[in-house]
C-alpha positions as CSV (number, residue, x, y, z in Angstrom):
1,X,60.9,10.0,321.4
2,X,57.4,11.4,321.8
3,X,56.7,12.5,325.3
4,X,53.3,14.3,327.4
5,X,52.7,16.3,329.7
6,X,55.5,15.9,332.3
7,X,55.3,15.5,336.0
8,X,58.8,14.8,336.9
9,X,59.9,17.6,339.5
10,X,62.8,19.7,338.5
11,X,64.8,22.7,339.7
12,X,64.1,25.8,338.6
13,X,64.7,29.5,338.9
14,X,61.4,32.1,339.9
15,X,58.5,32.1,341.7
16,X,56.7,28.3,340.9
17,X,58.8,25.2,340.6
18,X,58.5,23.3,336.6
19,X,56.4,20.8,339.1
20,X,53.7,23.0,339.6
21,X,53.5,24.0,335.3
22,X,51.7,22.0,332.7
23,X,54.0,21.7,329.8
24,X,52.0,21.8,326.1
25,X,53.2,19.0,323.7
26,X,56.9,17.7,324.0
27,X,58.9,15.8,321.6
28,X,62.4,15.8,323.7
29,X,65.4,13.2,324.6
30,X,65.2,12.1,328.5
31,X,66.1,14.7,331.1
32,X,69.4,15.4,332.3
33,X,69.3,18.2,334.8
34,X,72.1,20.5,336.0
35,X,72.1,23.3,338.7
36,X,71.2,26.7,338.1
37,X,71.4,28.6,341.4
38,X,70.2,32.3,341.8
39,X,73.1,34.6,341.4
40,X,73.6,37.0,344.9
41,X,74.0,40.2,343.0
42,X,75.8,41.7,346.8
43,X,78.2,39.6,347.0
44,X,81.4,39.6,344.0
45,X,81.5,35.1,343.3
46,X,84.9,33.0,343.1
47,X,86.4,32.7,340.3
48,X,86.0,29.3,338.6
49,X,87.7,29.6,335.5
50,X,90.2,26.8,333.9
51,X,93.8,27.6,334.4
52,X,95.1,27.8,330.7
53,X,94.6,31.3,329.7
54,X,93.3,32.8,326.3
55,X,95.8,34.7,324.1
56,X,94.6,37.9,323.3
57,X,96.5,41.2,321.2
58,X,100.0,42.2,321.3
59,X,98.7,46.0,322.7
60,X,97.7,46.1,326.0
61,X,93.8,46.0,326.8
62,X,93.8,49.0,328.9
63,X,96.5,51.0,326.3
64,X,93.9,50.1,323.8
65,X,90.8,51.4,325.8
66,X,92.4,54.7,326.7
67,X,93.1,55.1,323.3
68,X,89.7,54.9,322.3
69,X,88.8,57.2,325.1
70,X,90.9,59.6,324.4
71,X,89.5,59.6,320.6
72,X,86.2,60.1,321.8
73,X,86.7,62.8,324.4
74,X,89.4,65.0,322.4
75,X,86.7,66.1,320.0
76,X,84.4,67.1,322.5
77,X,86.8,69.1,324.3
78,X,87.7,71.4,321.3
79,X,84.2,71.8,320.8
80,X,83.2,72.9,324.8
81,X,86.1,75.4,324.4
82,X,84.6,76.4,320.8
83,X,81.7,77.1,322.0
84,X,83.0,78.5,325.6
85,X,84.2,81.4,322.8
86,X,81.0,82.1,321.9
87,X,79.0,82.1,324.6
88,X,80.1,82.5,328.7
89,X,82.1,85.2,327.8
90,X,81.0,87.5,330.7
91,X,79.9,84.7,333.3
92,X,77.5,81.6,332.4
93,X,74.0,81.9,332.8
94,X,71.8,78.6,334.3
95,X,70.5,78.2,330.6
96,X,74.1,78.7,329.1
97,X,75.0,75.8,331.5
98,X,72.3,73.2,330.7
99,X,73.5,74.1,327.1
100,X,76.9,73.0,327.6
101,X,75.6,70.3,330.0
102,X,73.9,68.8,326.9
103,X,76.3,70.0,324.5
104,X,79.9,68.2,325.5
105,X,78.2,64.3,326.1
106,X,76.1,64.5,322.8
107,X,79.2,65.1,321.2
108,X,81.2,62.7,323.0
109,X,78.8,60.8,322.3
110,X,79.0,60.5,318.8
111,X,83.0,60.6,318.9
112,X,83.4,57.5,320.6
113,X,81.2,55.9,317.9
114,X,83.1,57.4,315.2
115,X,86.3,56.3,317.0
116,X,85.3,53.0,317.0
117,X,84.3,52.7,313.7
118,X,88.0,54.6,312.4
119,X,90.0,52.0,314.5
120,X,88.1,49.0,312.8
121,X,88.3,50.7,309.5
122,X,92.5,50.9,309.7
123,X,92.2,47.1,311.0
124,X,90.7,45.8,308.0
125,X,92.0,47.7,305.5
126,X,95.8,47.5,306.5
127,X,95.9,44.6,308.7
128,X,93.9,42.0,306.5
129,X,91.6,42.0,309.7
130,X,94.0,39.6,311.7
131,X,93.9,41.6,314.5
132,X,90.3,41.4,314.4
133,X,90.5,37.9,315.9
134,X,90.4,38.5,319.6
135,X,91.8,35.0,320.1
136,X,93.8,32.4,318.5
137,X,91.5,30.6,316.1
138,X,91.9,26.5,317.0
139,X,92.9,24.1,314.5
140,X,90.9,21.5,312.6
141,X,89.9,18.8,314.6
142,X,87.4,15.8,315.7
143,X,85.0,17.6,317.6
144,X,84.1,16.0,321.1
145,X,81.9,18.0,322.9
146,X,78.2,18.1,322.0
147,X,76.2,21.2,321.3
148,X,72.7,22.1,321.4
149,X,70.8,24.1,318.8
150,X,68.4,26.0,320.9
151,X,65.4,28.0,318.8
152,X,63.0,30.2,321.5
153,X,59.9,30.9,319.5
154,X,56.9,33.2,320.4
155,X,53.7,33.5,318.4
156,X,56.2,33.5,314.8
157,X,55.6,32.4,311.3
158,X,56.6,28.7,312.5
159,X,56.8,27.1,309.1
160,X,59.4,29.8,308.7
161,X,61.0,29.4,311.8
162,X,61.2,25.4,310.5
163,X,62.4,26.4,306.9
164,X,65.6,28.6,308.5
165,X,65.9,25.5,310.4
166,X,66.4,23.1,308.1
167,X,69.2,24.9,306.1
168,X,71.1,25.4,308.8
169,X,70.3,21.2,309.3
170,X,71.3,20.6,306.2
171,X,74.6,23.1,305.7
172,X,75.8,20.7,309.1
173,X,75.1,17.9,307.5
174,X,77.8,19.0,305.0
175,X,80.3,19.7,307.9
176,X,82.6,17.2,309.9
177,X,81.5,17.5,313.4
178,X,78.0,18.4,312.5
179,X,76.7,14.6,314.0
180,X,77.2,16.8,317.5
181,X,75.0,18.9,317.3
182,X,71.1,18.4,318.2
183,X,68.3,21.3,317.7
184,X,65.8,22.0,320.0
185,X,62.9,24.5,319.3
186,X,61.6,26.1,322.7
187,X,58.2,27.5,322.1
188,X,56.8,30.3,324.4
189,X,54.0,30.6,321.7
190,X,49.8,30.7,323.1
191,X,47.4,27.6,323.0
192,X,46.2,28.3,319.4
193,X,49.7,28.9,317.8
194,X,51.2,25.9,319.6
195,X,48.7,23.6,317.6
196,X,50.1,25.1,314.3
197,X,52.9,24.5,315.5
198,X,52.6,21.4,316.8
199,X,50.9,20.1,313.8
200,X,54.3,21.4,311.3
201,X,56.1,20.0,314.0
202,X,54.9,16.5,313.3
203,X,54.9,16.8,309.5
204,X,58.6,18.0,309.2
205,X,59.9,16.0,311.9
206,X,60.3,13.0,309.7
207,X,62.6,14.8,306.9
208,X,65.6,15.6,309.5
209,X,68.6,14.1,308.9
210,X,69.6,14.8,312.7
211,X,67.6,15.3,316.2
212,X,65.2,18.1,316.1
213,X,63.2,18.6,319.6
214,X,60.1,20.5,320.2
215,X,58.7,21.8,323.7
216,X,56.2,24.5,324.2
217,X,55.7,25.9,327.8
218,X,52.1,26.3,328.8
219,X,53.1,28.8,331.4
220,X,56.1,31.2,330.3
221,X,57.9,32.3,333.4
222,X,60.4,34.6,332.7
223,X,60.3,35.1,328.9
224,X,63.2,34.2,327.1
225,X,65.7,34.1,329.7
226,X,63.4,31.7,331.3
227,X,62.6,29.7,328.3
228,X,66.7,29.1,328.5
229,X,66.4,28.7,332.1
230,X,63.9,25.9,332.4
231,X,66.2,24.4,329.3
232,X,69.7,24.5,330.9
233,X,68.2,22.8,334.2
234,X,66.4,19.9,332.3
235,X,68.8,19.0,329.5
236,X,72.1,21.3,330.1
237,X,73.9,18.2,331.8
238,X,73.6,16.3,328.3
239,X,75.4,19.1,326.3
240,X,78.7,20.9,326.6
241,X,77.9,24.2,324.4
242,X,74.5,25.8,323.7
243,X,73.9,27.7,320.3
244,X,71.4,30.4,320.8
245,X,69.7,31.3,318.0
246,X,66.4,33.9,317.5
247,X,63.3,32.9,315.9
248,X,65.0,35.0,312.4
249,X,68.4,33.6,312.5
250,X,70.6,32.1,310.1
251,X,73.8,30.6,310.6
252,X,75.9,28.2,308.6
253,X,76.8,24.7,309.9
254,X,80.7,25.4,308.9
255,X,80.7,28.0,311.5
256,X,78.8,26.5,313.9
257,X,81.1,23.7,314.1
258,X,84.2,26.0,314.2
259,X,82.8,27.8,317.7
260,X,82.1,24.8,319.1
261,X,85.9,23.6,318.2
262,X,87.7,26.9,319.3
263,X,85.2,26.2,322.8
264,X,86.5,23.0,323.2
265,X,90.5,24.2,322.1
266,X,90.3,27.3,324.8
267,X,88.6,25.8,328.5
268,X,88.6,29.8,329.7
269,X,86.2,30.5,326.8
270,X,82.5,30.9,328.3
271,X,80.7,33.1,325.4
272,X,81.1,33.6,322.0
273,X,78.9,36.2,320.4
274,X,79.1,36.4,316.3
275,X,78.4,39.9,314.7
276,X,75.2,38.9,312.7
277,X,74.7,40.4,309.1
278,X,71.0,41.8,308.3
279,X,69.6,39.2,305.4
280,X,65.8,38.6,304.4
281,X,65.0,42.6,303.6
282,X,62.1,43.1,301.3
283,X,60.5,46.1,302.4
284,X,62.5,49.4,301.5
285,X,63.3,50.3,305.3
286,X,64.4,46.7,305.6
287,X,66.7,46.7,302.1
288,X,68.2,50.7,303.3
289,X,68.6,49.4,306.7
290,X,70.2,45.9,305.5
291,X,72.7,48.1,303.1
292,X,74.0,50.0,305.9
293,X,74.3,46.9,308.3
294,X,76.7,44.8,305.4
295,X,78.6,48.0,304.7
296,X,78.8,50.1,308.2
297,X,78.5,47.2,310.4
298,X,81.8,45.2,310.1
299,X,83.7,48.2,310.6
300,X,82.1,49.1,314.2
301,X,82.0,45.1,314.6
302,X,85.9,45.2,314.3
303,X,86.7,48.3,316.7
304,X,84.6,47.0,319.2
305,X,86.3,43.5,318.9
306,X,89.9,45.4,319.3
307,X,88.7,47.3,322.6
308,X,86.5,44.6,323.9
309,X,88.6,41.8,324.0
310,X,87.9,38.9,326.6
311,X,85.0,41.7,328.2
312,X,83.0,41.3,325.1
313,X,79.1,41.9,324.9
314,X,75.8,39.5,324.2
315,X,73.6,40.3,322.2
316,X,70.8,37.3,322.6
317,X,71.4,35.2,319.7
318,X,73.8,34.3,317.5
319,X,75.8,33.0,320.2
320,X,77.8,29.7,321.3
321,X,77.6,29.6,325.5
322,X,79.4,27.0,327.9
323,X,76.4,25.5,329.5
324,X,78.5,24.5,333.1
325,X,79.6,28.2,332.8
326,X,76.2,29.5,332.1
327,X,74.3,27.7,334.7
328,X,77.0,28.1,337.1
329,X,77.2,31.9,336.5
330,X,73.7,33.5,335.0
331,X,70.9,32.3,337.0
332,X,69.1,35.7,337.1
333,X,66.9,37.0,340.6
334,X,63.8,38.8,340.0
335,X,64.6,42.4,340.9
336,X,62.5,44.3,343.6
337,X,60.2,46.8,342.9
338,X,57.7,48.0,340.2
339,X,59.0,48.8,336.3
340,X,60.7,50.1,335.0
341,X,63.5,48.8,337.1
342,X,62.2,45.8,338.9
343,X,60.8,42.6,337.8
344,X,62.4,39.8,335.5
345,X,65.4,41.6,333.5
346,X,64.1,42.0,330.4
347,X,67.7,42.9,328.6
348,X,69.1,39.5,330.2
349,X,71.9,39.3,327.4
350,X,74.4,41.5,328.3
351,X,73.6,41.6,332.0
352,X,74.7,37.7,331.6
353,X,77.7,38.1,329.7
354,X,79.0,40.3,332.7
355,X,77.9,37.3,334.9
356,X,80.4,35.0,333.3
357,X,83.1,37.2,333.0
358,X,82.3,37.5,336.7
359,X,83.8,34.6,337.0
360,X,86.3,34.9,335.4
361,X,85.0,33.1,331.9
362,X,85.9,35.4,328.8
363,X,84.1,36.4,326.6
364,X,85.0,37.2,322.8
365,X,82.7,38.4,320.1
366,X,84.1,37.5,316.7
367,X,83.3,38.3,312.4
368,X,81.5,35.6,311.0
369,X,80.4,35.8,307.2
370,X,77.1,33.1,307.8
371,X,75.9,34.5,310.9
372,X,72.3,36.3,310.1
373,X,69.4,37.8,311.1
374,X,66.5,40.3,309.7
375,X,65.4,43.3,310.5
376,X,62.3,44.9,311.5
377,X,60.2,45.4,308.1
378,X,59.4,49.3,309.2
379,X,59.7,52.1,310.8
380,X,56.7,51.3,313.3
381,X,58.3,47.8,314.0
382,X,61.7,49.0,314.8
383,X,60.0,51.0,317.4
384,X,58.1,48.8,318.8
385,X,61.3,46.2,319.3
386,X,63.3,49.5,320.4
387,X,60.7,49.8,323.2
388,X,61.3,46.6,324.8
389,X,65.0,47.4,325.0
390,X,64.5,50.8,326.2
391,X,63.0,49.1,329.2
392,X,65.3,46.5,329.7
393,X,68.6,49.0,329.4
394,X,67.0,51.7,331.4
395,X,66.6,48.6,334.1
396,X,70.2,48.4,333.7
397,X,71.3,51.7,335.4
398,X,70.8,50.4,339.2
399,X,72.6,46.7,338.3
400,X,75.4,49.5,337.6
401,X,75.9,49.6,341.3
402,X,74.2,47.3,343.0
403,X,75.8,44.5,341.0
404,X,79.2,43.5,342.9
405,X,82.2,41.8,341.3
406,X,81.6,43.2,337.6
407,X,84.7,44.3,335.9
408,X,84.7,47.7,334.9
409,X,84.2,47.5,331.0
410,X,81.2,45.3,331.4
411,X,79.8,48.3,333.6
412,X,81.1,50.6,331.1
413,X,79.0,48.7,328.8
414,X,75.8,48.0,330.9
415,X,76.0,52.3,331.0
416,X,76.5,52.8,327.3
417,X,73.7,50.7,326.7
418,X,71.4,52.5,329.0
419,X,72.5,55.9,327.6
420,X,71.7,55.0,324.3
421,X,68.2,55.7,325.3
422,X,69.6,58.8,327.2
423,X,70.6,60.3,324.4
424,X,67.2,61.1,322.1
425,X,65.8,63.2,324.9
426,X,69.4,65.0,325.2
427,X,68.8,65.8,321.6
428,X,65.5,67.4,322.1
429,X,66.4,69.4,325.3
430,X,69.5,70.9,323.7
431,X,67.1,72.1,320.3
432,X,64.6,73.6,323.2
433,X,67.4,74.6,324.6
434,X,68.6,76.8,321.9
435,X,65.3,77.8,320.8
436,X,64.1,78.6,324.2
437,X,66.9,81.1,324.8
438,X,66.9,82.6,321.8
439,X,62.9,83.4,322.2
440,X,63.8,85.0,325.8
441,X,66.8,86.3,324.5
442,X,69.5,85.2,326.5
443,X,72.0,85.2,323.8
444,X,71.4,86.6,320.1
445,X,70.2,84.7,317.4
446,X,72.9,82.2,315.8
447,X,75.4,83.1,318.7
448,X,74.8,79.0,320.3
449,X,74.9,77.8,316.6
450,X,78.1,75.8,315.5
451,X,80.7,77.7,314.0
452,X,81.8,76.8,309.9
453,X,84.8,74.7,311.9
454,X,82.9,73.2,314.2
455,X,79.6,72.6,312.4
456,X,82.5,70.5,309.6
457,X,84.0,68.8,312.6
458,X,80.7,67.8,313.2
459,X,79.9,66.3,309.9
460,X,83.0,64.2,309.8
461,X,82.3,62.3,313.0
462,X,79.1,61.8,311.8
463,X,79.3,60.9,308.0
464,X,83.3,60.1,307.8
465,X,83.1,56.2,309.1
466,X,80.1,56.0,306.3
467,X,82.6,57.1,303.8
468,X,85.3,55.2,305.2
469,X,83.6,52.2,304.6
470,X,82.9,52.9,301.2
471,X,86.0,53.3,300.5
472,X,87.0,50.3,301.7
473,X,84.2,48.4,299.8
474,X,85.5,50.3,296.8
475,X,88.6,49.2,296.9
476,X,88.5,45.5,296.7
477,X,87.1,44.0,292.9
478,X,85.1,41.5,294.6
479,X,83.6,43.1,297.6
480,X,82.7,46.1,295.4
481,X,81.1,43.8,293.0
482,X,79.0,42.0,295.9
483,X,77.6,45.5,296.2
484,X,76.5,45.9,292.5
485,X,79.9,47.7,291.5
486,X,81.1,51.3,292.2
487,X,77.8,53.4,291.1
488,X,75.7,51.3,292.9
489,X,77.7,51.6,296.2
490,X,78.3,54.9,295.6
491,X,74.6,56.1,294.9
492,X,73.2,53.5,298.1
493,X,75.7,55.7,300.3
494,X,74.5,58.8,299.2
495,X,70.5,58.1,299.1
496,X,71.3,55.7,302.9
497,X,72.7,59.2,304.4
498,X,69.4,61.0,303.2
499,X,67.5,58.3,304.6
500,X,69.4,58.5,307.9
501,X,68.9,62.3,308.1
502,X,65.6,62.4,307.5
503,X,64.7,59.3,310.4
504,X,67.0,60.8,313.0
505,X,64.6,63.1,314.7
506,X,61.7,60.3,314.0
507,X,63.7,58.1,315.9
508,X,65.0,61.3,318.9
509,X,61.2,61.9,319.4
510,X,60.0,58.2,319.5
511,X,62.6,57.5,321.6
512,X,62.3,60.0,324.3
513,X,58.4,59.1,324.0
514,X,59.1,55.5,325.2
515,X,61.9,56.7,327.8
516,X,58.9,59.0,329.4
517,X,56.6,56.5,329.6
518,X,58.3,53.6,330.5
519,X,59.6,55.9,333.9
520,X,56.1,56.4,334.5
521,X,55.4,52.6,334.8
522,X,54.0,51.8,331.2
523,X,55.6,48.1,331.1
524,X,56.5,47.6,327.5
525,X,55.2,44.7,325.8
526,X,56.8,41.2,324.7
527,X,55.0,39.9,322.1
528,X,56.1,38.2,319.1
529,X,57.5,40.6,316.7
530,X,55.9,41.4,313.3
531,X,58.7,39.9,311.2
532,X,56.4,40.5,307.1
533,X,54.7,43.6,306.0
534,X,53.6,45.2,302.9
535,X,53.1,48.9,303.8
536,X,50.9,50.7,306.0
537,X,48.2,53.0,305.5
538,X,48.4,56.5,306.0
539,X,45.3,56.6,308.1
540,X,47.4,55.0,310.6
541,X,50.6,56.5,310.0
542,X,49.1,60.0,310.9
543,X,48.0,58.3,314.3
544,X,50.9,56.6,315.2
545,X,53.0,59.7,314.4
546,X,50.7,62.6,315.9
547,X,53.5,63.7,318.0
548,X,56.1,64.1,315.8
549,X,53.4,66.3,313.8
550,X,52.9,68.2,317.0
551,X,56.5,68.8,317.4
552,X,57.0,70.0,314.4
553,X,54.6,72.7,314.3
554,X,55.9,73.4,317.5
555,X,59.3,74.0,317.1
556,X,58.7,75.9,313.5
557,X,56.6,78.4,315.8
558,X,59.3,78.7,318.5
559,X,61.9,79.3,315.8
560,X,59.8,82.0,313.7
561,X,59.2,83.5,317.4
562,X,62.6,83.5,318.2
563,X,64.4,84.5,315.1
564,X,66.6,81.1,314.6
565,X,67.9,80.2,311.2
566,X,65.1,77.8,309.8
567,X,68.1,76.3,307.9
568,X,69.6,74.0,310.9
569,X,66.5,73.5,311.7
570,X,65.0,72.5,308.8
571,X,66.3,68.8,308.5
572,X,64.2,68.2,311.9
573,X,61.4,69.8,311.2
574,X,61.3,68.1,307.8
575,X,61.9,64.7,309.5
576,X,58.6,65.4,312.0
577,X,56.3,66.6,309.6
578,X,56.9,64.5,307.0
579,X,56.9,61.4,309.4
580,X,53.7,59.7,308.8
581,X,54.8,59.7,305.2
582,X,58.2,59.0,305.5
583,X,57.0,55.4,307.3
584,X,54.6,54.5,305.0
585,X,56.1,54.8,302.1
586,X,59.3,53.2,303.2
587,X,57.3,50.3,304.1
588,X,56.3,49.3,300.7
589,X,58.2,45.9,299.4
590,X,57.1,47.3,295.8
591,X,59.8,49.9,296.3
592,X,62.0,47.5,298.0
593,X,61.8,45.6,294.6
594,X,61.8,48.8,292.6
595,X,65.3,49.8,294.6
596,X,66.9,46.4,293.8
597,X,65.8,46.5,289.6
598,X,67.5,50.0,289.8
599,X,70.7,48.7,291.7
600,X,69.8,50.1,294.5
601,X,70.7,48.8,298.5
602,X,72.7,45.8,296.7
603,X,74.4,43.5,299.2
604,X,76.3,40.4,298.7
605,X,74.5,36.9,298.7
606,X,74.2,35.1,301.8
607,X,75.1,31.2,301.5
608,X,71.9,29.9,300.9
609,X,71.1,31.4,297.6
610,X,73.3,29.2,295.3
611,X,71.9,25.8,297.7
612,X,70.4,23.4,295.9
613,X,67.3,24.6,293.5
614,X,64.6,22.4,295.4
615,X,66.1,24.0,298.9
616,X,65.3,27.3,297.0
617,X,61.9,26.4,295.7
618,X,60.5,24.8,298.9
619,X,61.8,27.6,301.8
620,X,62.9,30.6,299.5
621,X,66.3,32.2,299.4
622,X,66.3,34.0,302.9
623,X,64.8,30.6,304.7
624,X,60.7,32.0,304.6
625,X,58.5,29.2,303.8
626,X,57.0,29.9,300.2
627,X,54.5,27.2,301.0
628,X,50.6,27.7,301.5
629,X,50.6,29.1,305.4
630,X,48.0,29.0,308.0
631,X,47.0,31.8,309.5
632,X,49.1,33.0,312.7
633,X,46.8,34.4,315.6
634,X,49.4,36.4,317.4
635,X,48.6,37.4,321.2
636,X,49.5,39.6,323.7
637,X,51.0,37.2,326.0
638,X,54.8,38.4,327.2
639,X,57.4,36.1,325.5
């Protein structure tokens, strides 16, 4: 059903009414609305939640979270009173105390990370991974309820963004249950993208085997939570679930089908968030950081999962939502007040999963091996995503408070989330730190330094789950062949952790830049994200990294002046100076191809790349249109 420009009046959440917005070109089934009311962040909701409740572990939740805790903070305690022998011995000085004010959360920190990741590593390799299931998976059956599909676009590679589409069309197709599902691509995109897309809109539309609807909003209130928004109130009350995908994901129709059926099996279900794989890499940033996704990532994925349970997180995408729930529970205010922390909320995702459990809806995150997404092609790019969710978790510190009725792991997360970004500028204060006192000499050179014990405990929180997982991959046939085989895992670990070492204080300066600036009112950008590149010039490396350069120099001078071992320091100062460098040359997809001829970042197949050849030939094996495209103008509107 083709349709116009619209003028039918219908509810909707911000400052102007759909009524008073032209809509761009529409090809969508008729309306049927459903409420989304404003949530009143003062006041905790009732709880509307069906009766039956969700089986979950046979260890308590809050056993299991203490647990974790305690993991996390032990470590950090034995190094404050490690250090406490070193330095405070005749009363603490104010520097001695900002030290061990830094010191003890950094380190914390990074236990509770590695905790996670050593919980999920014992799950899967001694429990098969069945208590990685944080709810009793339902059995086949006829699938009643009808799911929507939903694509939100902005200013992307739309024959793409169609090509991903119509392998996950087809792999339903192949599915019982599929016939329930329709797809509906939401465009945020500007006037001259929307005709491009428009136009491959209208060419591909024919060759769907099921309903595939199109809408692009001329006006985009809200970005993507309002994209969703505008959709839940128009044509929510036609569908039971919602699938949200991102512009870059991937996901096959088998488990599609299967989150829709455990949604319909378990009424107290609201969210379902799958732990997407990194596929599509091409550039060498994008093949080292895909490795270390497919290897590190499901062992995080799974001690999350264990600790989480029914307060699981959102990510965004990748996601099967109970629309009644969703509309009932996440209709977002605009916050008062300039940015960072007023506005739309920009990190909507996890902000609305603590809506719904709110309510009382759980909400589970669970493996999936065809759930998949890509990953920034470079250095530059991840920073510029990063950015945008350095504002939107920073927004999330006052929610912490001023949000009532939020149960306390889904503040626990909102607050790791924000201190993510905390953390980078931690970093850097505790090196000045260090080299500062040293320079004025408030305690001898090497005297705040980690000890041989400490400095090993250190390395094991840090590089043990990496090693833990490799063992894990080593020690199944097949999963260590879907890696290339023993060297090739071994050798991908060893150059990754190089890799790793080497962006760390990129990514500590970088961040803390963004942090700064964003508390001084720079409002971060939402563009459509640069998703294809082929290197970058060093021209403009050396511009976009002048301050790590800076820093550099800088902190080789203080620690010359000071008399600190260049050898801890070295790894940082390496990282900064040699950042300009370190981007472009990681950005290259020559090298990404050179890595995979010498076995090199190998990661298993996703589904698609044994479909049928002429699948392959017309959309590629990672879903990108291998077709003559037009050019995309990309704008600076927000999306």
């Amino acid at each position: 059903m083709w349709q116009g420009e619209s003028s039918t009046a219908r509810p909707f959440i911000g400052p102007r009414r759909p009524s008073d917005l032209p809509q761009a070109f529409e090809s969508l089934p008729p309306e049927q609305t459903i409420a989304m009311p404003e949530q009143n962040f003062r006041e905790a909701p009732d709880m509307t939640v069906p009766p039956r409740p969700v089986r979950g572990g046979d260890v308590d939740a809050a056993a299991k979270r203490v647990l974790v805790m305690a993991l996390a903070l032990l470590p950090a305690l034995l190094a404050a009173h490690e250090m406490k022998r070193t330095i405070g011995l005749d009363g603490f000085s104010v520097l001695e105390i900002v030290y061990l004010a830094l010191f003890v959360p950094l380190f914390a920190w990074i236990a509770f990370g590695c905790a996670t990741s050593v919980i999920g590593f014992f799950l899967m390799a001694f429990d098969g991974g069945k208590r990685v299931q944080p709810y009793r998976p339902a059995r086949p059956r006829t699938l009643e309820g009808r799911t929507a599909v939903l694509l939100p676009v902005c200013n992307e590679d739309f024959l793409a963004v169609l090509g991903r589409l119509s392998i996950m069309e087809r792999s339903l197709g192949k599915v019982m249950g599929g016939d329930r599902f329709d797809f509906f691509v939401l465009s945020d995109s500007n006037a001259e993208n929307g005709l491009i897309e428009e136009q491959a809109y209208r060419q591909m539309q024919p060759s769907f085997a099921r309903n595939v609807y199109y809408r692009r909003r001329a006006v985009n209130t809200g970005r993507k939570p309002g994209n969703i928004a505008e959709w839940v109130q128009r044509f929510g009350g036609g569908y039971d679930y919602m699938l949200v995908l991102d512009a870059d994901s991937v996901m096959g129709g088998q488990t599609m089908v299967r989150l829709a059926v455990d949604m319909e099996c378990h009424p107290r279900l609201g969210l379902i968030q799958t732990v997407p794989s990194v596929v599509g890499a091409s550039t060498l940033f994008s093949r080292w950081q895909q490795f270390a996704n497919r290897l590190y990532g499901p062992m995080g994925a799974a001690g999350m999962i264990w600790w989480a349970r029914s307060e699981g997180t959102f990510w965004g995408h990748n996601a099967i939502i109970r629309v009644k729930a969703f509309a009932d529970s996440c209709g977002l205010p605009t916050l008062r007040g300039p940015a960072p922390f007023g506005g739309h909320i920009m990190s909507h995702d996890m902000v609305e999963a603590a809506l719904l459990r709110r309510r009382g809806w759980a909400v589970h995150m669970v493996m999936a091996d065809d759930s998949f997404e890509e990953f920034p092609p470079s250095l530059p790019d991840l920073a510029t995503r990063d950015r945008r969710w350095c504002q939107g978790n920073i927004q999330h510190v006052p929610l912490l408070m001023r949000v009532a009725g939020l149960h306390p792991v889904n503040r626990f997360q909102l607050l790791v989330g924000a201190s993510a970004y905390l953390t980078s500028p931690m970093w850097l204060a505790l090196i000045l730190v260090v080299l500062v006192g040293e320079w004025q000499g408030t305690w001898q050179a090497g005297t705040v330094l980690p000890s041989g014990a400490l400095l090993g405990l250190t390395a094991a929180l840090l590089f043990g789950p990496k090693f833990l997982a490799l063992g894990w991959a080593l020690a199944n046939r097949t999963r260590r062949a879907s890696f290339g085989g023993a060297g090739a895992l071994i050798k991908g670990v060893l150059v990754e952790s190089i890799l790793s070492i080497m962006m760390a204080p990129v990514a500590m300066l970088t961040q803390t830049i963004n942090l700064i600036s964003i508390m001084f009112g720079q409002k971060a950008a939402w563009n459509g994200q640069t998703r294809d590149r082929d290197g970058m010039s060093m021209i403009q490396a050396l511009w976009v990294f002048k301050y790590h350069i800076a820093l550099g120099v800088g902190l080789t001078v203080l620690a010359l002046q000071g008399g600190v071992s260049m050898f801890w320091l070295m790894p940082v100062i390496a990282g900064l100076l040699f950042a300009p460098a370190f981007a472009a040359i990681t950005a290259r997809k020559d090298l990404g191809r050179y890595a995979a001829s010498r076995g090199l970042f190998i990661v298993p197949e996703p589904w698609w790349k044994t479909a049928k050849p002429k699948l392959q030939e017309k959309y590629g094996p990672a879903g990108k249109s291998v077709q003559p495209e037009p050019k995309i103008a990309l704008a600076a509107n927000d999306c």
